[in-house]
N, CA, C and O atoms as CSV, one atom per row, in Angstrom:
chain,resi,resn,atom,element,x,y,z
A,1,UNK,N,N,17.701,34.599,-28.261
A,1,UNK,CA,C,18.433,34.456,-27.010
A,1,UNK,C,C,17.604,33.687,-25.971
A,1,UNK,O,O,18.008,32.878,-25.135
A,2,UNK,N,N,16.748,33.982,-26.133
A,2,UNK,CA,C,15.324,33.438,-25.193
A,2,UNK,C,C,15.341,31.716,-25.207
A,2,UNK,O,O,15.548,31.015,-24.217
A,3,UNK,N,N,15.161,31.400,-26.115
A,3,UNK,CA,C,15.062,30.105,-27.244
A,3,UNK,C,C,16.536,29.031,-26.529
A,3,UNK,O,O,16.446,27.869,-26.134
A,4,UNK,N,N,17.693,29.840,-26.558
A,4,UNK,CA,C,18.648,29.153,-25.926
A,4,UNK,C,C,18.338,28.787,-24.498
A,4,UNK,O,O,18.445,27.629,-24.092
A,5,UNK,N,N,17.875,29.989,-23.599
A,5,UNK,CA,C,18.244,29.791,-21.956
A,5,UNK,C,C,17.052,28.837,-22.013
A,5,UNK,O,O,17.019,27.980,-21.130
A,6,UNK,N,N,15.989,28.856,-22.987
A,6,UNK,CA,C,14.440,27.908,-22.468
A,6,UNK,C,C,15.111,26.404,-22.643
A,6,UNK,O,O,14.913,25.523,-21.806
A,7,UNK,N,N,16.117,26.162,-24.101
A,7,UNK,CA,C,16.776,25.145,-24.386
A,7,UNK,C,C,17.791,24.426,-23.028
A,7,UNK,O,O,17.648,23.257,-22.669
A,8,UNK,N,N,18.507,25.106,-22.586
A,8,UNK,CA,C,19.531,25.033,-21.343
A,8,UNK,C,C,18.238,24.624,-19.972
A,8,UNK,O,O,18.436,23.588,-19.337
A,9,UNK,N,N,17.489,25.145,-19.761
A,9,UNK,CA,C,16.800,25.099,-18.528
A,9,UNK,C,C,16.262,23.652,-18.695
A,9,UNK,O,O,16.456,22.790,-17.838
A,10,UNK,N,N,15.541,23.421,-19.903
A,10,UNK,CA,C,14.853,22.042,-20.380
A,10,UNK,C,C,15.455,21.004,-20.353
A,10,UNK,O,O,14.900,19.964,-19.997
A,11,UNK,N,N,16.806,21.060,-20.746
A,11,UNK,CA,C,17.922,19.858,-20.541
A,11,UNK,C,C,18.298,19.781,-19.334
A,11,UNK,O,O,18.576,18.633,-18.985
A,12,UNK,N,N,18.437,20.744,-18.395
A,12,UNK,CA,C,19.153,20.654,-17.251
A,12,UNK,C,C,18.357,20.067,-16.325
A,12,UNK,O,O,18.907,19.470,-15.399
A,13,UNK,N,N,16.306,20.150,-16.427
A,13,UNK,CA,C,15.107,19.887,-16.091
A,13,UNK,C,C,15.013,18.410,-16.245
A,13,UNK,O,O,14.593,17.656,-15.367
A,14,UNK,N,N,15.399,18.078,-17.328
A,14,UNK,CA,C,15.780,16.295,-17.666
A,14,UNK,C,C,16.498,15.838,-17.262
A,14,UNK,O,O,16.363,14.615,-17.222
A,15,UNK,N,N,17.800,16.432,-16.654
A,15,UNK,CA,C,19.086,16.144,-16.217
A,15,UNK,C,C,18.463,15.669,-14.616
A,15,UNK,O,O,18.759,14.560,-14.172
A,16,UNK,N,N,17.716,16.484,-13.941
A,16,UNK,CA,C,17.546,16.736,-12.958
A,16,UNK,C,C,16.041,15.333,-12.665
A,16,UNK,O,O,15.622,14.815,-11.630
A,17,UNK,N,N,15.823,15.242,-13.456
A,17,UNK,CA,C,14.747,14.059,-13.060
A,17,UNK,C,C,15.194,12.712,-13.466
A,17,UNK,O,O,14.475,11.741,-13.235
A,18,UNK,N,N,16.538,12.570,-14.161
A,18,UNK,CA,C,16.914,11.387,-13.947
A,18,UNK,C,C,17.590,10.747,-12.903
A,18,UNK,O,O,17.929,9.574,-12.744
A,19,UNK,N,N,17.741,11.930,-12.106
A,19,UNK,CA,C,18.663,11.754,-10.825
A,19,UNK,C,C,17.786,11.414,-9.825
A,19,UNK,O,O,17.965,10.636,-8.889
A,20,UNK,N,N,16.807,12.079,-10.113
A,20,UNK,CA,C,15.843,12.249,-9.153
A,20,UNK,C,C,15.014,10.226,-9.053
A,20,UNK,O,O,14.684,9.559,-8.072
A,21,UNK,N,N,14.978,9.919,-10.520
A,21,UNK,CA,C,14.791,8.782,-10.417
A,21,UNK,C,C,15.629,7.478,-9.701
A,21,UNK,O,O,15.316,6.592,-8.905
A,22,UNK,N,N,16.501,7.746,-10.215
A,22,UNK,CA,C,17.983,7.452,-9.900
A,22,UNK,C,C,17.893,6.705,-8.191
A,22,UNK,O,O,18.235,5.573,-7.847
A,23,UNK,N,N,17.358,7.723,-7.434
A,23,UNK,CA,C,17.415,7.760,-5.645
A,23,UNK,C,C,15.822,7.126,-5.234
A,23,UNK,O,O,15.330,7.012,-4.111
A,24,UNK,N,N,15.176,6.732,-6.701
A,24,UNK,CA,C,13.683,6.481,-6.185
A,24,UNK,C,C,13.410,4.847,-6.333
A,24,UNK,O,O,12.337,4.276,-6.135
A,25,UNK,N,N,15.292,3.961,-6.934
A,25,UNK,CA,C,15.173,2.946,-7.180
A,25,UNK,C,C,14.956,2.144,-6.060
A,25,UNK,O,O,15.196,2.864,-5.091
A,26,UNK,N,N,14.480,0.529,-5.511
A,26,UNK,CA,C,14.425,-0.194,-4.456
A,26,UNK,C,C,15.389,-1.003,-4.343
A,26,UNK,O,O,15.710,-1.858,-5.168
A,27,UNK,N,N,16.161,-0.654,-2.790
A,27,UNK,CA,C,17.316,-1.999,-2.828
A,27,UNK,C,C,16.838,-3.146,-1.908
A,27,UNK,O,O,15.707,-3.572,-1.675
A,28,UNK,N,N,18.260,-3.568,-1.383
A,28,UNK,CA,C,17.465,-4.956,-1.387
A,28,UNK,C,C,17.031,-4.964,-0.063
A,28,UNK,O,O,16.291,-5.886,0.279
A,29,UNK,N,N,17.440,-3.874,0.974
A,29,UNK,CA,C,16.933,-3.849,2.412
A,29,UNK,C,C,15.462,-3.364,1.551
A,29,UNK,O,O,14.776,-4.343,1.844
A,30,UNK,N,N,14.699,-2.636,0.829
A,30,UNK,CA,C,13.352,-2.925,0.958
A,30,UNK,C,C,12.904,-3.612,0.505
A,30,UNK,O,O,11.777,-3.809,0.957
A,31,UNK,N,N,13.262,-4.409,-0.533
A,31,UNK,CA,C,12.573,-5.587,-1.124
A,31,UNK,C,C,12.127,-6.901,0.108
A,31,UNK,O,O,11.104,-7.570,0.255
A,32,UNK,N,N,13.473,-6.851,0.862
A,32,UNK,CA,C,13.168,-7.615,1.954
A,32,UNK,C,C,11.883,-7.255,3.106
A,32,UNK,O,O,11.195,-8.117,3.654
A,33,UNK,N,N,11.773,-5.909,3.291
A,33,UNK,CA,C,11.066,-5.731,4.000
A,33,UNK,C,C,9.516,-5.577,3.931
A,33,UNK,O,O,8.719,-5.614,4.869
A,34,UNK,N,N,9.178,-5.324,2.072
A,34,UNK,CA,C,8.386,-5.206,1.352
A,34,UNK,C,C,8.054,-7.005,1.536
A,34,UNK,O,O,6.872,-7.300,1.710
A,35,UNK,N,N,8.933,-7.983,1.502
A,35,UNK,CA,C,8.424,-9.006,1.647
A,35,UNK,C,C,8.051,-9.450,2.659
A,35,UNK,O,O,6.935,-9.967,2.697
A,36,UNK,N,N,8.693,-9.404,3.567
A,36,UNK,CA,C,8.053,-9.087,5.586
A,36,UNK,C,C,6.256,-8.664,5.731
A,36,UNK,O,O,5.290,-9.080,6.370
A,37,UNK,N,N,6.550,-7.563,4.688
A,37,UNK,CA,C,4.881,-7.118,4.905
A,37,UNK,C,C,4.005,-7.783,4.083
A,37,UNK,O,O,2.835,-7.863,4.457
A,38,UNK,N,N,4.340,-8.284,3.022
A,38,UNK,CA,C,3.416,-9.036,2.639
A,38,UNK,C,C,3.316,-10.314,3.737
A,38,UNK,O,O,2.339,-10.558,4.445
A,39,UNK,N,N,4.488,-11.006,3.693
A,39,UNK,CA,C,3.877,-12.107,5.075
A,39,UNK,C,C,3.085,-11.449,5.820
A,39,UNK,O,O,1.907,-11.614,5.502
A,40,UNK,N,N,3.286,-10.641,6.845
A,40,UNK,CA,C,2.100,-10.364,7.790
A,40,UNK,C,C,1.139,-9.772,7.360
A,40,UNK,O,O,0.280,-9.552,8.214
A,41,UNK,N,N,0.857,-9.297,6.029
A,41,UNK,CA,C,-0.707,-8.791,5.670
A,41,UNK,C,C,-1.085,-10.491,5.353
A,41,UNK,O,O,-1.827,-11.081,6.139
A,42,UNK,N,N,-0.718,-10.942,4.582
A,42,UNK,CA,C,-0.951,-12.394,4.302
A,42,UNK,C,C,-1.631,-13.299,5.909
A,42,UNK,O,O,-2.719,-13.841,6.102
A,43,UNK,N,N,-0.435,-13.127,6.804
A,43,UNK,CA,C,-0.788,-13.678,8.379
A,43,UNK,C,C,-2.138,-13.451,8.433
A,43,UNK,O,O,-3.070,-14.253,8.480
A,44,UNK,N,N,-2.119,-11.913,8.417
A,44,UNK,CA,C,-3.550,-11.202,9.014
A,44,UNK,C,C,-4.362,-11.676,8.258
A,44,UNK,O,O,-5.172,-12.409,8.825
A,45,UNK,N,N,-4.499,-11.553,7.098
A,45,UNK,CA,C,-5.274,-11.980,6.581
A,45,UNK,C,C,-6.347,-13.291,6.461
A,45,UNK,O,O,-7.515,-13.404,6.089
A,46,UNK,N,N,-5.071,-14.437,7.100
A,46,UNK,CA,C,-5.652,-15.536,7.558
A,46,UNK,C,C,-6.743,-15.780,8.334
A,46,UNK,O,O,-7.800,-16.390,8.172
A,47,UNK,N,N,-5.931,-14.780,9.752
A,47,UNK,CA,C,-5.960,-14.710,10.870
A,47,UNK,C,C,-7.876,-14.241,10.924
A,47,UNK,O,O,-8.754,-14.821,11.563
A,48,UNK,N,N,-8.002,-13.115,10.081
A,48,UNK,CA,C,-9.433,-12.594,9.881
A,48,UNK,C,C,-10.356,-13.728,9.110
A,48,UNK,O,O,-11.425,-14.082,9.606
A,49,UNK,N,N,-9.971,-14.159,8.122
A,49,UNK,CA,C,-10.900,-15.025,7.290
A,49,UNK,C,C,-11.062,-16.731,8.385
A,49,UNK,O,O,-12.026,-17.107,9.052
A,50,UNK,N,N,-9.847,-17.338,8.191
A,50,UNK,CA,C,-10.427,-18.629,9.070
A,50,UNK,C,C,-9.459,-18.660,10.347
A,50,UNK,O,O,-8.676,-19.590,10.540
A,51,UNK,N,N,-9.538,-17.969,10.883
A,51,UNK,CA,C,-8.697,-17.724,12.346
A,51,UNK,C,C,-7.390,-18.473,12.274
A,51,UNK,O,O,-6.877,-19.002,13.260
A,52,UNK,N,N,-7.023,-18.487,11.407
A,52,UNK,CA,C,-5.378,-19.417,11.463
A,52,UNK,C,C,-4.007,-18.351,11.284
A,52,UNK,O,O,-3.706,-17.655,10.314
A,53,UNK,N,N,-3.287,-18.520,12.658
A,53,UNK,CA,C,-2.096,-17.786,12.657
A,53,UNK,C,C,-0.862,-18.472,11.966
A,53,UNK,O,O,-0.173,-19.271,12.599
A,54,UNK,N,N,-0.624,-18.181,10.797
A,54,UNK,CA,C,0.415,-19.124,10.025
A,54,UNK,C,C,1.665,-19.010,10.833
A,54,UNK,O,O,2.433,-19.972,10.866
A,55,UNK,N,N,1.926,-17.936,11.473
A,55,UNK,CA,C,3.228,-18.032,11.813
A,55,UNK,C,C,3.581,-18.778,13.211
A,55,UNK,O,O,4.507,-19.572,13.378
A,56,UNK,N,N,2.586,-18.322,14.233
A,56,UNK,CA,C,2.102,-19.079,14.838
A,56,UNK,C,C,2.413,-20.378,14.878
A,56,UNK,O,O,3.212,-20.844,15.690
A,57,UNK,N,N,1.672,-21.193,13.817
A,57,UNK,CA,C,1.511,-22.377,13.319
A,57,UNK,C,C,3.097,-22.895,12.764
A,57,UNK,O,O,3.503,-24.043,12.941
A,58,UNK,N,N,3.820,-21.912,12.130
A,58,UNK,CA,C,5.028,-22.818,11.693
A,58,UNK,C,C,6.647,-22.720,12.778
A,58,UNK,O,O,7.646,-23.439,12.805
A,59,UNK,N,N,6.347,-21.777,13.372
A,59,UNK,CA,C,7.041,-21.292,14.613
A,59,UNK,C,C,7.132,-21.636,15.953
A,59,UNK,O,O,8.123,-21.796,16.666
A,60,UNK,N,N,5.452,-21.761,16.284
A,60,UNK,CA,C,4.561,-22.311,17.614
A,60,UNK,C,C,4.121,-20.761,18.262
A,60,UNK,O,O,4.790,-19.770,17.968
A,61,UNK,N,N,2.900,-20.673,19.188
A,61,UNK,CA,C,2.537,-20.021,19.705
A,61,UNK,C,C,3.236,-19.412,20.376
A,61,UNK,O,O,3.579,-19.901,21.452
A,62,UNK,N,N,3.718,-18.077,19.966
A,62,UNK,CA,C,4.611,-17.024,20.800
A,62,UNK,C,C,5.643,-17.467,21.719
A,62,UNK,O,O,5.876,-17.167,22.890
A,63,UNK,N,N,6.548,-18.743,20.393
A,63,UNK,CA,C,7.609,-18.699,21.165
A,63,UNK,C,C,8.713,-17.776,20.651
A,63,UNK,O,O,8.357,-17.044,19.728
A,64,UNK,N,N,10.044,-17.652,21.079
A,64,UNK,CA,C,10.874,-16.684,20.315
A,64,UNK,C,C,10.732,-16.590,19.381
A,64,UNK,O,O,10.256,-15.546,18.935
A,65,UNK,N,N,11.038,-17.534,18.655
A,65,UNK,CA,C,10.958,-17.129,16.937
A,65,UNK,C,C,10.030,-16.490,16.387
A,65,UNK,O,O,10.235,-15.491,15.697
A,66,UNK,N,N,8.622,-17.095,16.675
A,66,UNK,CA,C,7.359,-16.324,16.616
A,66,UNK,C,C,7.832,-14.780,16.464
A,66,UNK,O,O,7.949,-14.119,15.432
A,67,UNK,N,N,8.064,-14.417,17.799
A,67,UNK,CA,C,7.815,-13.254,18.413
A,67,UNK,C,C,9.286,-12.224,18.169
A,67,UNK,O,O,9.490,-11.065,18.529
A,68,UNK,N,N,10.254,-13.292,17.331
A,68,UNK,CA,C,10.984,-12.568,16.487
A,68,UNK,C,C,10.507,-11.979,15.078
A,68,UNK,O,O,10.691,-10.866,14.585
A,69,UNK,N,N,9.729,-13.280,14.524
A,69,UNK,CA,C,9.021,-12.648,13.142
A,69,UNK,C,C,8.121,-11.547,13.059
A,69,UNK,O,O,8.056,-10.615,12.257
A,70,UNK,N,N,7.288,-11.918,14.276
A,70,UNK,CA,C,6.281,-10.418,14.210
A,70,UNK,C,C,6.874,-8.927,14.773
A,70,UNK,O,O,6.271,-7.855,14.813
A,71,UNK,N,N,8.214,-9.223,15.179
A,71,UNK,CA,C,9.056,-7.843,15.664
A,71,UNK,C,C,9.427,-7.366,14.114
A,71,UNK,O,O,9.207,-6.269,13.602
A,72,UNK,N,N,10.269,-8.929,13.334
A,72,UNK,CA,C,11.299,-7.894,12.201
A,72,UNK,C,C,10.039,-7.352,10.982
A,72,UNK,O,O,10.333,-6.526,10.118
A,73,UNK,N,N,8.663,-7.952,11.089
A,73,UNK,CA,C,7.743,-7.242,10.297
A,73,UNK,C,C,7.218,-6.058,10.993
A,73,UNK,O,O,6.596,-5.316,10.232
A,74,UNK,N,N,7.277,-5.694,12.107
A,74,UNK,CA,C,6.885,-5.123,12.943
A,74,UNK,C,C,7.776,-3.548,12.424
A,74,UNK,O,O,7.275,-2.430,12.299
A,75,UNK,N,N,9.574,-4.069,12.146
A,75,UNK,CA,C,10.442,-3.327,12.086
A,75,UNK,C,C,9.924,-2.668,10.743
A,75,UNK,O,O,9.609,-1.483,10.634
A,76,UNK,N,N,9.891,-3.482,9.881
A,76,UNK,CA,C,9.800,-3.461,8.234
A,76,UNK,C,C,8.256,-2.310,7.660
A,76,UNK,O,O,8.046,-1.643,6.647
A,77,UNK,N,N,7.504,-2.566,8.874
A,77,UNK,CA,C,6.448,-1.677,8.459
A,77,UNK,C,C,6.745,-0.143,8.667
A,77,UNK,O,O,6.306,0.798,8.006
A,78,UNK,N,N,7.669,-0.120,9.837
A,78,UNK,CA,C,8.446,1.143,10.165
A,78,UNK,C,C,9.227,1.722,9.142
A,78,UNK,O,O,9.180,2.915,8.842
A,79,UNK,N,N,10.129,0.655,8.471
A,79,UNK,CA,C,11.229,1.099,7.503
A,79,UNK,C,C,9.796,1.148,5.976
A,79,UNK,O,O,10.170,1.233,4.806
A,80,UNK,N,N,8.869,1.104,6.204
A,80,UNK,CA,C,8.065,1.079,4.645
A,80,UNK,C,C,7.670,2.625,4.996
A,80,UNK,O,O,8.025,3.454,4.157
A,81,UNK,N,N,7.151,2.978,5.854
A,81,UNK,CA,C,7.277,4.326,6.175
A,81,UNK,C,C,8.171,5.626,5.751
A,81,UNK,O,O,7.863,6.729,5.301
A,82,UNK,N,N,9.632,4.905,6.154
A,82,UNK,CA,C,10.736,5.942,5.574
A,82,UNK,C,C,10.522,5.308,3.762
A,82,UNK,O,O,10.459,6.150,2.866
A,83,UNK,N,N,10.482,4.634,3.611
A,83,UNK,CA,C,10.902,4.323,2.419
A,83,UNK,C,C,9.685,5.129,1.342
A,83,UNK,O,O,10.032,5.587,0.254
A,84,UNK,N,N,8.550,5.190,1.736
A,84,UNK,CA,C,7.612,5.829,1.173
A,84,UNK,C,C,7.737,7.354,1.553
A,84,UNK,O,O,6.936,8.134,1.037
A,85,UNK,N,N,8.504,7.731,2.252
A,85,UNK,CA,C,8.760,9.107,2.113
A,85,UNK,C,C,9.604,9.746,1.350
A,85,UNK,O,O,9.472,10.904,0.952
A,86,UNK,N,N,10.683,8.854,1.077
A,86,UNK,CA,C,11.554,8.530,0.346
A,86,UNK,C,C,11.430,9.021,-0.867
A,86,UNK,O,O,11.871,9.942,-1.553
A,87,UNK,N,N,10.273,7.617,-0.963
A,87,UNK,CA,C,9.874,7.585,-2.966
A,87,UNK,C,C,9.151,8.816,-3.224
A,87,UNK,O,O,9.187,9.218,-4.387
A,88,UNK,N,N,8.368,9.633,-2.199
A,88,UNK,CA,C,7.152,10.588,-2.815
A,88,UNK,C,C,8.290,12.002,-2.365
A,88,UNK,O,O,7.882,13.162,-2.318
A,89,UNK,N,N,9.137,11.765,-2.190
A,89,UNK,CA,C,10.021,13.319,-2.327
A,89,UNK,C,C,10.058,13.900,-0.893
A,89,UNK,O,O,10.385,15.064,-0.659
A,90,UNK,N,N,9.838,13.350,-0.318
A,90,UNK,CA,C,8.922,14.153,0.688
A,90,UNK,C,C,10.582,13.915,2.739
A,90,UNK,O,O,10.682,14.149,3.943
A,91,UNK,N,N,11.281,13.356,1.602
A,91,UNK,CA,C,12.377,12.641,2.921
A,91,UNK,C,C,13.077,14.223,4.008
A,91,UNK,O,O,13.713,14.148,5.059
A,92,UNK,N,N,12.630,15.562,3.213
A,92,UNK,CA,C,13.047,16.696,4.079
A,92,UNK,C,C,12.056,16.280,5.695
A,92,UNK,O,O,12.556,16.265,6.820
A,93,UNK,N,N,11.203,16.105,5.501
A,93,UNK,CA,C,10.662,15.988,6.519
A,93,UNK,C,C,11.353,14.038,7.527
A,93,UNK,O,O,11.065,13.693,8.673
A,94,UNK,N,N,11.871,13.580,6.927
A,94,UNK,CA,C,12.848,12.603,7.768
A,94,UNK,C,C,13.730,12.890,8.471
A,94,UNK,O,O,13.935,12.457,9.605
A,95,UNK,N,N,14.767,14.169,7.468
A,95,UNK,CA,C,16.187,14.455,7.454
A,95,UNK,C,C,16.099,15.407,9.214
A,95,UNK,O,O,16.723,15.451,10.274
A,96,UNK,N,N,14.859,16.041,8.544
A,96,UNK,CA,C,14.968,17.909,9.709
A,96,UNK,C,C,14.207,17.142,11.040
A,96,UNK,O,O,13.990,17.773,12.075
């Protein structure tokens, strides 16, 4: 009898982590934003090694656009936040 409910619990245990995977897939609002952050780690990165602000440079010095790009990465590092709470289980603490 034992043997059955351990059988039932084990499947239902598998059942339960494919779902779980299921909600841990990436769409395309983070892929986008995942790519946002690589630009500005990339920026920074410049920015530290030979002082060159790429965006800066392809935009111009803090004009709108500029200062639109470093907002929506700005946004995106925010949304990598939820999204990593997301993936590690942990989104009760988003919800409450």
């Amino acid at each position: 009898m034992s043997m059955i409910d351990h059988h039932f619990t084990e499947r239902r245990r598998r059942h339960d982590r494919r779902s779980d995977a299921a909600s841990r897939k990436l769409n395309a609002v983070d892929w986008i934003a995942m790519l946002l952050l690589i630009a500005g780690g990339l920026n920074w990165g410049l920015i530290g090694l030979m002082q060159i602000d790429l965006i800066g440079t392809l935009f111009g010095e803090m004009s709108i656009a500029a200062r639109l790009v470093y907002l929506t990465i700005g946004v995106s590092g925010l949304y990598a936040i939820y999204t990593c709470m997301r993936l590690s289980g942990s989104s009760d603490y988003a919800t409450n």
